[in-house]
N, C-alpha and C positions, 0 to 999 in steps of 0.2 A: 503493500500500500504506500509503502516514502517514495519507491525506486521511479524517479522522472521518466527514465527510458523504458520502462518497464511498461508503465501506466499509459505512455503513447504509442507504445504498439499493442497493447490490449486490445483495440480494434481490427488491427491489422492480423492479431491472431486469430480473433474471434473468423473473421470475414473468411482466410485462407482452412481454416480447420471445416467451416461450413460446406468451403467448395470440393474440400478434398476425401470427406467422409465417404463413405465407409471405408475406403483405400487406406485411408491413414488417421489414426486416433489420436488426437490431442490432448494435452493434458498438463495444468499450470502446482506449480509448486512453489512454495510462500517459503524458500530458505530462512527464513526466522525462526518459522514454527515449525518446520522437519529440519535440522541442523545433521540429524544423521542419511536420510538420503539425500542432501546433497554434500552430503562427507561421503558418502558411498560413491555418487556419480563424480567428485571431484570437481564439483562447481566453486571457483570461488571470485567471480563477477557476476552480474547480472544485469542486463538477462542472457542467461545461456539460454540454449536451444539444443537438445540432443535427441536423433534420431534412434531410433532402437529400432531391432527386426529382429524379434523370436531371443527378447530378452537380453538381447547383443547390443551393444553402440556400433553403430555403424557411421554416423559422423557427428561432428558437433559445432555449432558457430557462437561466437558472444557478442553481445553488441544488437540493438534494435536496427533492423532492415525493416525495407518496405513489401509489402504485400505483394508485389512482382517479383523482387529476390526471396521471398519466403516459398512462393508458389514454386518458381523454379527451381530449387532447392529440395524442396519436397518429392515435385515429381521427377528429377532426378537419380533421387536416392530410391523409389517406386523402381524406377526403369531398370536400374543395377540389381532391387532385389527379385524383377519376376525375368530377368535375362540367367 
């Protein structure tokens, strides 16, 4: 709820996770209040973004993008896991 870049791509999440469902599942984590999963994923900026396929990281970025590099990004990493 502080994190500036956080809170201005909240939209941007929300928008890209809408277009991309059911392909790909979204999902926001408040490193405040989980300090051990993202001790686990080894988050320590915000906002990360980690992609996961079958419980694996598969890639990760830090840093608020915009909804066109988020998109791209996602179905990207979509195209390498059903090749």
């Amino acid at each position: 709820p502080w994190c500036g870049p956080c809170r201005s791509m909240a939209p941007v999440f929300e928008r890209v996770a809408a277009e991309t469902e059911p392909a790909a599942r979204f999902a926001k984590l408040n490193t405040d209040e989980a300090q051990d999963i993202a001790a686990r994923y080894g988050i320590r900026s915000i906002p990360t973004l980690v992609l996961l396929s079958s419980g694996k990281e598969v890639d990760r970025r830090s840093g608020a993008i915009s909804s066109q590099h988020l998109l791209a990004w996602v179905d990207a990493a979509l195209a390498r896991e059903t090749t």
